[in-house]
BAFI-3210 file (N, C-alpha, C; in Angstrom, 3 decimals, decimal comma, padded with zeros to 6 digits):
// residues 240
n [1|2|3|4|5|6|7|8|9|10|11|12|13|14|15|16|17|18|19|20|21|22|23|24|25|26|27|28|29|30|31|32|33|34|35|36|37|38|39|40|41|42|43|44|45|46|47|48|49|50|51|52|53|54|55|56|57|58|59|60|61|62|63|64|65|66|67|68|69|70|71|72|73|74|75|76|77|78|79|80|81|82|83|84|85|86|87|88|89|90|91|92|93|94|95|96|97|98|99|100|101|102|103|104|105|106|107|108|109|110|111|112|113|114|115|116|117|118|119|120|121|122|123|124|125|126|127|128|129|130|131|132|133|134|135|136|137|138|139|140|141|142|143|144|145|146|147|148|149|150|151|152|153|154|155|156|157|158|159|160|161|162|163|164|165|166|167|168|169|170|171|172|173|174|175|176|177|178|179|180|181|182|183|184|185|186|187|188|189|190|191|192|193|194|195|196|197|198|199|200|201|202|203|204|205|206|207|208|209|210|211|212|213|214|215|216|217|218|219|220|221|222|223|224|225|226|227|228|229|230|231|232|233|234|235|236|237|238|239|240]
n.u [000,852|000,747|002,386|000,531|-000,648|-002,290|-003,049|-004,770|-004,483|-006,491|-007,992|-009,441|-012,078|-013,809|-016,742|-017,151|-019,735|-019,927|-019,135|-017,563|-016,090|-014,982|-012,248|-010,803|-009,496|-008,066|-006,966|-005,372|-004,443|-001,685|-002,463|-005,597|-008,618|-010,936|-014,222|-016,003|-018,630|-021,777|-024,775|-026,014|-024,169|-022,919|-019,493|-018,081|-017,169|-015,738|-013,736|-012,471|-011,785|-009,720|-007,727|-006,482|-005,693|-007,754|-008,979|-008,817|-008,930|-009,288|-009,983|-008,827|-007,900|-005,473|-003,454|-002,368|-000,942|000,653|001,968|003,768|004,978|004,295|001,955|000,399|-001,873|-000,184|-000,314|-002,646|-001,749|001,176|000,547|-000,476|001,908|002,880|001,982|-000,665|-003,637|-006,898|-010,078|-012,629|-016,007|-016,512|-016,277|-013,204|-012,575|-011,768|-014,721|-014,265|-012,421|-010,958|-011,333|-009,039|-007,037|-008,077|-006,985|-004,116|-002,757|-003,370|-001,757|001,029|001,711|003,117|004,233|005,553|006,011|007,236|006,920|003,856|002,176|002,079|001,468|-001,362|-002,425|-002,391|-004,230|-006,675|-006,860|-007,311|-009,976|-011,401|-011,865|-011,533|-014,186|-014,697|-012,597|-011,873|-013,873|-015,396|-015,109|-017,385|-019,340|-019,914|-021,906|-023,151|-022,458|-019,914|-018,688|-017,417|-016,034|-013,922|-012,963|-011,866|-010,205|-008,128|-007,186|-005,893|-003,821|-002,009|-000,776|-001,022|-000,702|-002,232|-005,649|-007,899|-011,339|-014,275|-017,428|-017,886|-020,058|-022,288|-025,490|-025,301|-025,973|-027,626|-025,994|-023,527|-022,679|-021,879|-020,058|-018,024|-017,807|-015,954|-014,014|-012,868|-011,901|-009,966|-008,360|-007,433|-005,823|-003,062|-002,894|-004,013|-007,219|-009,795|-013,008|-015,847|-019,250|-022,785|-024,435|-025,603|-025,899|-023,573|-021,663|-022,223|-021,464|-019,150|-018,500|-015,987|-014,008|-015,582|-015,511|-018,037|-019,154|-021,024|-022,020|-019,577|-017,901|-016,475|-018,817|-018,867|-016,829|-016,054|-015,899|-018,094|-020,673|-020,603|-021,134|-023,382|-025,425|-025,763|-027,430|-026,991|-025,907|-028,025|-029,990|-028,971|-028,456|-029,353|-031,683|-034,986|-034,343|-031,852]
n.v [-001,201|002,101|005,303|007,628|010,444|012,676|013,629|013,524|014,404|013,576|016,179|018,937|021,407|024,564|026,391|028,924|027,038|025,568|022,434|022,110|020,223|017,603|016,266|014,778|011,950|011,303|009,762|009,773|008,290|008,213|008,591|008,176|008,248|010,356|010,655|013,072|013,443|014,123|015,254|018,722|021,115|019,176|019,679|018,760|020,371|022,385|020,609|020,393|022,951|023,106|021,756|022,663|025,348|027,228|027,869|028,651|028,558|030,383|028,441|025,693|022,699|019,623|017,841|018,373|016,840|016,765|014,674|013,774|015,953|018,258|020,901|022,072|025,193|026,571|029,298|029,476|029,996|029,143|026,003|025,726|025,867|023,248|021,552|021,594|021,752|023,861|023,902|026,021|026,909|029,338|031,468|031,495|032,978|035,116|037,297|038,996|038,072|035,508|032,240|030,689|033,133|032,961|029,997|030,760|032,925|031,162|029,668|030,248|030,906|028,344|027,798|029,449|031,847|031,462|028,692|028,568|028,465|025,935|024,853|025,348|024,363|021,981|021,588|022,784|020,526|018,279|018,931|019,435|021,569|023,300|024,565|026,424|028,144|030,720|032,441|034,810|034,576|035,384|034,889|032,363|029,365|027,868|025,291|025,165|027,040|025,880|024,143|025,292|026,226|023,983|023,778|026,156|025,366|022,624|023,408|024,080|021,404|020,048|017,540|016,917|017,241|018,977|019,334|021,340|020,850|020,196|019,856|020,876|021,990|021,238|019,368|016,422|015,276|016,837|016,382|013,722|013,610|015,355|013,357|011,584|012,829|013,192|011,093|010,282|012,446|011,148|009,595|010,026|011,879|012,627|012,770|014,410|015,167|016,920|016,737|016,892|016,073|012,806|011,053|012,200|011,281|008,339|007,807|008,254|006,308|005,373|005,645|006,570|009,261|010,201|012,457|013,525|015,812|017,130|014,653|011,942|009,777|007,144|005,449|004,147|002,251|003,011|001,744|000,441|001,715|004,097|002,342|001,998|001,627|003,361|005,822|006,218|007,400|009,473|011,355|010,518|009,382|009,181|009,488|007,908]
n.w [000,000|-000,683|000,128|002,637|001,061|001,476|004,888|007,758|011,176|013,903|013,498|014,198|013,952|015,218|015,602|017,375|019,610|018,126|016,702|013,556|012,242|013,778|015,274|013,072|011,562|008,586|005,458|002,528|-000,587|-002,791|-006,495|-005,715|-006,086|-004,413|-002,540|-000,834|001,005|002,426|004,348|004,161|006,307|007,504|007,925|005,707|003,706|005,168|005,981|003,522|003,236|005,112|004,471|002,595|003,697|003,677|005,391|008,644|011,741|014,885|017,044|016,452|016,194|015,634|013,718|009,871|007,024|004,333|001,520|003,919|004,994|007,373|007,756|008,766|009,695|007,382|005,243|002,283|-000,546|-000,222|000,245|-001,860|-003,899|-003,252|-005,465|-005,678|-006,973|-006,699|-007,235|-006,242|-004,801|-005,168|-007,939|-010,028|-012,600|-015,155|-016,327|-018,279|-020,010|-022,381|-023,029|-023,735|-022,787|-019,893|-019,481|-019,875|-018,171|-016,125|-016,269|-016,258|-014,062|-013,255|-014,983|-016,855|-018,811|-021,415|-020,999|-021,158|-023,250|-024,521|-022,293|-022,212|-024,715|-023,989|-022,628|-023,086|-025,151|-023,802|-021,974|-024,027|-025,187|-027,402|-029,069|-027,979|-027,462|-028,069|-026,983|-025,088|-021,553|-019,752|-021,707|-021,625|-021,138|-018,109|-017,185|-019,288|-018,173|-015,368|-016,386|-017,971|-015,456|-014,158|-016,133|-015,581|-013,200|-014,042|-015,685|-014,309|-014,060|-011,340|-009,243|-006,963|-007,219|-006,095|-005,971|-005,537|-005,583|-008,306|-009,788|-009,634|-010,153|-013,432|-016,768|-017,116|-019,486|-019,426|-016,565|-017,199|-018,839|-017,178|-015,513|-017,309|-017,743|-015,275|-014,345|-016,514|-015,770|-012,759|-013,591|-013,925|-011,723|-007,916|-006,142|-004,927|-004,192|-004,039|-003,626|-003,980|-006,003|-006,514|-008,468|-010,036|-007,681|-008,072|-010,536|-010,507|-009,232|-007,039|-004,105|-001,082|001,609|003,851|005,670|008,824|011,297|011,439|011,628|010,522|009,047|007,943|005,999|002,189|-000,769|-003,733|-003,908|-001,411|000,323|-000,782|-000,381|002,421|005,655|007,306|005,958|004,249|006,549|007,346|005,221|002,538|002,280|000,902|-001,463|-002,411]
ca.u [000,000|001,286|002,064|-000,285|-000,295|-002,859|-003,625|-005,256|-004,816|-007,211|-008,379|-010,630|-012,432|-015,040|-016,560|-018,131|-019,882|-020,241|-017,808|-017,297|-014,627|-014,821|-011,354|-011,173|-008,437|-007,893|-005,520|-005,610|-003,297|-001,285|-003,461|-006,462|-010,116|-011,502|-015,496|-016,497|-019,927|-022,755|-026,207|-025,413|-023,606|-021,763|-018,472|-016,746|-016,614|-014,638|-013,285|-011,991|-010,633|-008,816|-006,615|-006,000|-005,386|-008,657|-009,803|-007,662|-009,914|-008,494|-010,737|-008,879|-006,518|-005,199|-002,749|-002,683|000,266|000,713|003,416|004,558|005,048|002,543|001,755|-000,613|-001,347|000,008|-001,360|-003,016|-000,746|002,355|000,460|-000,781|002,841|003,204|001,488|-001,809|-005,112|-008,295|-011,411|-013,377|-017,396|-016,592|-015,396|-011,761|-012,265|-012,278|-015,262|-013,877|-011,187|-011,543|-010,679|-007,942|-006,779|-007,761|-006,096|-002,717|-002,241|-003,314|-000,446|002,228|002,166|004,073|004,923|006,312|005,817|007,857|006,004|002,414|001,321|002,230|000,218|-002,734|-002,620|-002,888|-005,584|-007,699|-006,974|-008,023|-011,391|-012,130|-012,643|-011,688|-015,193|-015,244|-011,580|-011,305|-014,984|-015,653|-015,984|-018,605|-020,663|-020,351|-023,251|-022,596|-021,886|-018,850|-017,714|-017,466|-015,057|-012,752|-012,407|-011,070|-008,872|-007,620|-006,370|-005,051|-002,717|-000,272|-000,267|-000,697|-000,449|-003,115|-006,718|-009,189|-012,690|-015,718|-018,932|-017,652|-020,836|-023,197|-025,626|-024,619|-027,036|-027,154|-025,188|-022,374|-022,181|-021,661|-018,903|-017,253|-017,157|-014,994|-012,610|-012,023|-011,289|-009,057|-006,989|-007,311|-004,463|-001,998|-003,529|-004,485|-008,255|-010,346|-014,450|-016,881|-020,517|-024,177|-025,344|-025,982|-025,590|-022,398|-021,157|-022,322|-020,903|-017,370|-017,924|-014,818|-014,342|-016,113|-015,649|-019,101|-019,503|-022,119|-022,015|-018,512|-017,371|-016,476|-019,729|-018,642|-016,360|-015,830|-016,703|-020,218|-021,489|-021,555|-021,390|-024,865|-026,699|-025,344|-028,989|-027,236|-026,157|-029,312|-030,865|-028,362|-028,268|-029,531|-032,901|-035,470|-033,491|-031,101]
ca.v [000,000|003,642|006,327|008,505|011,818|013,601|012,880|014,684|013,715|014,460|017,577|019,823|022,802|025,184|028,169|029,231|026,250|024,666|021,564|022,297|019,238|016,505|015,335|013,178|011,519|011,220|009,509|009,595|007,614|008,427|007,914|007,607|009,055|010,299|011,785|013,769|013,500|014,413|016,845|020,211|021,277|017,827|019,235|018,318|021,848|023,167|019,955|020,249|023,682|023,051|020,792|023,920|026,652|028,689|028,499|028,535|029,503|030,294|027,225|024,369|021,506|018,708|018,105|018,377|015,939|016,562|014,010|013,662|016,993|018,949|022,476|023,135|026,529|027,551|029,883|028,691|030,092|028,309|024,982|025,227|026,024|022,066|020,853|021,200|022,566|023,553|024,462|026,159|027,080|030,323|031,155|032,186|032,938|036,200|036,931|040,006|037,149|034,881|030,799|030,681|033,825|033,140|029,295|030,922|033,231|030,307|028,207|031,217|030,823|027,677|027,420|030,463|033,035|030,780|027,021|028,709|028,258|024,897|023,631|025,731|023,456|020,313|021,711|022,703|019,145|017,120|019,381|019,530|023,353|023,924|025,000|027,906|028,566|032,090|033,453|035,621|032,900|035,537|034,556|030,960|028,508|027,402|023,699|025,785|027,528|025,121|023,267|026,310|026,904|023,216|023,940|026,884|023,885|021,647|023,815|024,128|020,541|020,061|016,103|016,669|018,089|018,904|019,914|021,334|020,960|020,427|018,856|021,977|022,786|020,533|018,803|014,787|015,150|017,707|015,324|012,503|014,354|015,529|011,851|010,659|014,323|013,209|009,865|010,298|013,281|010,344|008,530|011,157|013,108|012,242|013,847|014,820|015,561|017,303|016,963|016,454|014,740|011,487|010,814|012,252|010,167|006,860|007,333|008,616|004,738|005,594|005,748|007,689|009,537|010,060|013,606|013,903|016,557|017,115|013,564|010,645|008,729|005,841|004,961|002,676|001,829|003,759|000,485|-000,090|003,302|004,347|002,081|001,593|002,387|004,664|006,953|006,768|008,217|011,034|011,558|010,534|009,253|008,339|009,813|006,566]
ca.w [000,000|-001,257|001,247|002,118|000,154|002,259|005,927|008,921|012,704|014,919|013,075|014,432|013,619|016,181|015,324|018,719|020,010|016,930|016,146|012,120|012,363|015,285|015,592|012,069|010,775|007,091|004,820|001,018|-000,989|-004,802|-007,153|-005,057|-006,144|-003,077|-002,916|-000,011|000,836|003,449|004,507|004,227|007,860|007,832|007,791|004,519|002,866|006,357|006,282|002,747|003,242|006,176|003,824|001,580|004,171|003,750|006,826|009,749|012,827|016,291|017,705|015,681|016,213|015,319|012,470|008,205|006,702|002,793|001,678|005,052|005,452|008,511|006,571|009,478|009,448|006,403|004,129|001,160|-001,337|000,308|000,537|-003,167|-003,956|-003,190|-006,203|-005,356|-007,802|-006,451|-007,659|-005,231|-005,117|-005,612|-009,518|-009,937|-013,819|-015,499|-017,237|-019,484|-020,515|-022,994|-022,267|-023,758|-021,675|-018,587|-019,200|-020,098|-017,178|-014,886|-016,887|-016,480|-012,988|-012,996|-016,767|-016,911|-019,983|-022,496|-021,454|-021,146|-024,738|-024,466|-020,998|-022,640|-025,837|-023,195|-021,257|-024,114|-025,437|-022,566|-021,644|-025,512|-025,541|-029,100|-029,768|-027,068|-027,239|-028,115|-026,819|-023,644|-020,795|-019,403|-022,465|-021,560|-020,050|-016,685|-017,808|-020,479|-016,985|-014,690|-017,553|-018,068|-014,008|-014,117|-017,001|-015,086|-012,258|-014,211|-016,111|-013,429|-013,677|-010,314|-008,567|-006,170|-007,745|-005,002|-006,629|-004,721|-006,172|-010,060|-010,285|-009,528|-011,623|-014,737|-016,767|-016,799|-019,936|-018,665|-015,719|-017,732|-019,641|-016,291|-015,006|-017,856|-017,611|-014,274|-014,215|-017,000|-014,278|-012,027|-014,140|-013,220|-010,424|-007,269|-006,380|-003,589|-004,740|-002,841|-004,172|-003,393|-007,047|-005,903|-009,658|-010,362|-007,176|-008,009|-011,568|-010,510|-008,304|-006,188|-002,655|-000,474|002,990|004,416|006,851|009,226|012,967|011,697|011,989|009,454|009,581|007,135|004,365|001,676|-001,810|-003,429|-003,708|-000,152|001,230|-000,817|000,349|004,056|006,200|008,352|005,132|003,776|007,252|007,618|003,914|001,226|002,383|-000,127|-002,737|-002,646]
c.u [000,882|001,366|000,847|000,419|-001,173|-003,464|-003,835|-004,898|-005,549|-007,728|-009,546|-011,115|-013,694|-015,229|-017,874|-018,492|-020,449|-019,138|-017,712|-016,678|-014,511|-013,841|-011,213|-009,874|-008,726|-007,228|-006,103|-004,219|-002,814|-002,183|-005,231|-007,649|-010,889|-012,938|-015,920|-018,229|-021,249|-023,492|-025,508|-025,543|-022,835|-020,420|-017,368|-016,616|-015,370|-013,667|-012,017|-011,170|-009,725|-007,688|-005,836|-005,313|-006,226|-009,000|-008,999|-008,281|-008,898|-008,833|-010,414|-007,858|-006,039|-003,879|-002,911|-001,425|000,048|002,213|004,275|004,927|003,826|003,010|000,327|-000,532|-000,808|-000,968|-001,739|-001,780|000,809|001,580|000,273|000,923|003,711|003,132|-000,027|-002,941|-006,444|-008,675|-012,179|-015,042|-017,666|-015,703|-014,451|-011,759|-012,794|-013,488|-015,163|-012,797|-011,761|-010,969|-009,511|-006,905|-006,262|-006,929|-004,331|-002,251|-002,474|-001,642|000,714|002,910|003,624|004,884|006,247|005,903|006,100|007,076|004,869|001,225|001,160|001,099|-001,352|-003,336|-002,927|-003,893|-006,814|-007,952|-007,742|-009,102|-012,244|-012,609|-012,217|-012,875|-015,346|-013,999|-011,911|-013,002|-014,657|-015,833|-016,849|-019,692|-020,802|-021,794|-022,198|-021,649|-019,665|-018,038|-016,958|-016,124|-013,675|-012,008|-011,597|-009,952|-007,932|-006,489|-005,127|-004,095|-001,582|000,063|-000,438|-000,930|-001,244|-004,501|-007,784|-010,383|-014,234|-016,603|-018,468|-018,930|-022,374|-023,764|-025,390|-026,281|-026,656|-026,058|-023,698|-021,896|-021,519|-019,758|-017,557|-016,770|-015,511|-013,875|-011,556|-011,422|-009,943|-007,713|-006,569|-006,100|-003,412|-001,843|-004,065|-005,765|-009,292|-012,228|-015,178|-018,473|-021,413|-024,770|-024,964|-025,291|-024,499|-021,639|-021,229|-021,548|-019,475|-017,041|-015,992|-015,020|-014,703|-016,259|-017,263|-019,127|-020,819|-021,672|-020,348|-017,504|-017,248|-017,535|-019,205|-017,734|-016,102|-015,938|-018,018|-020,710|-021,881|-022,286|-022,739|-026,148|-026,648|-026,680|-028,352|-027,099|-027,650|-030,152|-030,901|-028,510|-028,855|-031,457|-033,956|-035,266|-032,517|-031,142]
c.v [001,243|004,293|007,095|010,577|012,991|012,768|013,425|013,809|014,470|015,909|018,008|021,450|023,867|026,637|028,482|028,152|024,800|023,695|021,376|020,884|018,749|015,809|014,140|013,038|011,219|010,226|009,222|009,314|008,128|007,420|008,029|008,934|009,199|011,174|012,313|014,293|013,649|015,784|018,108|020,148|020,150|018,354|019,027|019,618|022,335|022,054|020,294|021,558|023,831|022,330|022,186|024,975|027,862|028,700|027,912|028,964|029,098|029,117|025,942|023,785|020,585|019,239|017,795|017,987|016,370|016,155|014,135|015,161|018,167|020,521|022,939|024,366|027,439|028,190|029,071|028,628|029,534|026,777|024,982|025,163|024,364|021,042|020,169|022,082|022,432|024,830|024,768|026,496|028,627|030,718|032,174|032,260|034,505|036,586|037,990|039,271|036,385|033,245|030,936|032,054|033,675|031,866|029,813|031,978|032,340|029,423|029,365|031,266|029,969|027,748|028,293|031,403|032,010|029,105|027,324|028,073|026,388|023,996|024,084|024,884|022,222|020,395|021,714|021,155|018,132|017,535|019,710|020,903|024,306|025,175|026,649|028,692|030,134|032,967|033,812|034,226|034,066|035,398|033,037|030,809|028,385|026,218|024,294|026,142|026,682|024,084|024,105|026,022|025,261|023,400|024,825|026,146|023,463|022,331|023,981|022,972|019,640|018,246|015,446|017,748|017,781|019,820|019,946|021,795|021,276|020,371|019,799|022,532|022,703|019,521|017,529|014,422|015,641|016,844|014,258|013,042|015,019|014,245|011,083|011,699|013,808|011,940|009,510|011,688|012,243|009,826|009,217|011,598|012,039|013,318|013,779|015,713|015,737|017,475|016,532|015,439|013,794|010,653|010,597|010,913|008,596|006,684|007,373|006,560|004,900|005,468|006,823|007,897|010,474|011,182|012,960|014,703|016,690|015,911|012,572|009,782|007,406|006,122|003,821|002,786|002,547|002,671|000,161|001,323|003,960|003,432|001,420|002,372|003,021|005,882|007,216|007,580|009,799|012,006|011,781|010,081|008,731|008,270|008,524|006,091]
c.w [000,000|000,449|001,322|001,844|000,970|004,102|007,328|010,250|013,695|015,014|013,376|014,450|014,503|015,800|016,528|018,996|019,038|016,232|014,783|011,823|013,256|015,047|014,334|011,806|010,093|006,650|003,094|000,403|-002,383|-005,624|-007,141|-005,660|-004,583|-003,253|-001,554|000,165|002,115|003,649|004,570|005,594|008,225|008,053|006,936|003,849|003,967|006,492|005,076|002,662|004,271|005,361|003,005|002,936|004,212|004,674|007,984|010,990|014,258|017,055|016,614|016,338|015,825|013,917|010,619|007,921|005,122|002,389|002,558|005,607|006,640|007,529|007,548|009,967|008,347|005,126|003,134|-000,009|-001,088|-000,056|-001,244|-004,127|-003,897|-004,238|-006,335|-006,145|-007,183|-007,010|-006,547|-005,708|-005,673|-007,112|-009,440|-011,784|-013,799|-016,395|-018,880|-020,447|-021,275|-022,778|-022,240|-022,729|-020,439|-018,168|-019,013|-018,632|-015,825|-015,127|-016,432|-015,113|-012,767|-014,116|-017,061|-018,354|-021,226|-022,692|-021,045|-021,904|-024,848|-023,195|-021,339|-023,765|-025,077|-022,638|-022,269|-025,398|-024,877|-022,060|-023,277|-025,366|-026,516|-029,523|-029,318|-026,772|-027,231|-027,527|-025,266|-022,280|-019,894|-020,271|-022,304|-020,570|-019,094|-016,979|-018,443|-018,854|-016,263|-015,416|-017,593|-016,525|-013,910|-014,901|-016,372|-013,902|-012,945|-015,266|-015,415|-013,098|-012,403|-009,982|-008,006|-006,802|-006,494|-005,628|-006,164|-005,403|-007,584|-010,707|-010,596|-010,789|-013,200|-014,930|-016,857|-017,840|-019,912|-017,780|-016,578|-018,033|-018,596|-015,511|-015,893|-018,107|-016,504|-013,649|-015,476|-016,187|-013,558|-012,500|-013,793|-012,238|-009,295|-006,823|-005,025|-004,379|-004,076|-003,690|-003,615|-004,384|-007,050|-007,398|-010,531|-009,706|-007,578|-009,109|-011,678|-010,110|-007,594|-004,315|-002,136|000,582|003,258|005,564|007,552|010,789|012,884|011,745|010,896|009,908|009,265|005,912|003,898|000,100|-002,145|-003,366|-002,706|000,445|000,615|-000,799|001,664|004,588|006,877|007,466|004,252|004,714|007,164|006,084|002,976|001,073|001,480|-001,453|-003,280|-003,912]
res [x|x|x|x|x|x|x|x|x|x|x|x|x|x|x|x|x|x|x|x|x|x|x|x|x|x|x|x|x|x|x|x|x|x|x|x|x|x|x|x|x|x|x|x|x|x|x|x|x|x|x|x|x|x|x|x|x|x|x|x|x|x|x|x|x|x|x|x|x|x|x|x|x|x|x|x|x|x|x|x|x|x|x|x|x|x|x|x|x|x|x|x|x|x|x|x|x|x|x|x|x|x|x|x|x|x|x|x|x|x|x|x|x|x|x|x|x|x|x|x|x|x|x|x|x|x|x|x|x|x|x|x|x|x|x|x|x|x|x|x|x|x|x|x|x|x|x|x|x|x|x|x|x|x|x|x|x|x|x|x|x|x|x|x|x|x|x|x|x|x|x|x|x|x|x|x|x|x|x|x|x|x|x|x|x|x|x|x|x|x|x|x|x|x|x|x|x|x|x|x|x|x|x|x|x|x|x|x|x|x|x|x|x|x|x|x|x|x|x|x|x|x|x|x|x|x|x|x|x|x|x|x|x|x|x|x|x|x|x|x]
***
């Protein structure tokens, strides 16, 4: 079994009398598809940026391991600095920019000026966005956005892709089309997925850590893990 690449001890998060984060330990392996999943207030959004560095609250503890390394506490921009791409809920794209654009100054970061053009030609390869290359991405659909703001990621390459709520707001065919994006990252990348469509999840079929009151209810397999009766109580309910 691989090292692990991401791995919490005893992490916890409080914002006033509210346990955000009950003490969980983690571990995610190279390679490894990971989905993050439970009721809204479970936990896994504060959970998931505690791994990043966005949220750092005076009421936390425990420790954050990335490749063995603890980076608890550090800013975001230091930790992403590791080899790490996220997509957050909030959109980091310009919309006066046009794809190609806003891919190439995401790529310049690491690329540099001279290998930009180049990680922009891979990105727009592997998300197929030929069609919308050169338009406004504030004239895109949502579905079109949501595609770019990944491309924007994975131009720096990065090792580790953590992606909250890719899934938002996509129609059954968009989904579809984001399942087989991200299982082909998977071959390279190691990935971390935070969503609610039940849909998306079952089709990524990966493993899945299970929130609920802050706490790892269950993991495993979707196979078992959606239809374990205690995630269906907390969860997923008759929706299943």
């Amino acid at each position: 079994m691989s090292e692990p690449v991401v791995e919490t001890q005893d992490l916890a998060v409080q914002f006033g009398g509210v346990h955000a984060v009950d003490h969980v330990n983690f571990i995610l392996r190279e390679r490894e598809l990971r989905c993050l999943i439970g009721p809204n207030g479970a936990g896994k959004s504060t959970f998931f940026k505690s791994i990043t560095g966005q949220i750092r609250a005076a009421n936390s503890s425990g420790r954050v391991f990335i490749r063995g390394q603890d980076v608890t506490g550090w800013a975001t921009r230091h930790i992403m600095r590791l080899g790490i791409g996220v997509k957050t809920q909030v959109p980091s794209v310009m919309n006066g920019l046009t794809v190609l654009e806003n891919l190439w100054l995401s790529a310049r970061r690491t690329a540099g000026h001279d290998g930009a053009d180049a990680a922009v030609e891979e990105v727009v390869a592997e998300l197929e966005l030929n069609g919308i290359a050169r338009r406004l991405v504030g004239e895109l659909a949502h579905g079109q956005r949501q595609l770019v703001e990944i491309g924007t990621v994975l131009a720096n390459k990065p090792w580790l892709v953590l992606l909250d709520e890719p899934a938002a707001g996509l129609t059954n065919a968009e989904t579809d089309r984001l399942v087989a994006i991200i299982k082909r990252i998977n071959q390279t990348a190691t990935l971390i997925v935070v969503d609610h469509d039940m849909h998306f999840v079952r089709t990524l079929d990966s493993w899945i850590t299970v929130f609920h009151q802050g706490a790892i209810l269950v993991e495993g397999h979707a196979d078992k893990v959606l239809t374990d009766p205690s995630v269906r109580e907390v969860y997923l309910g008759n929706r299943a």
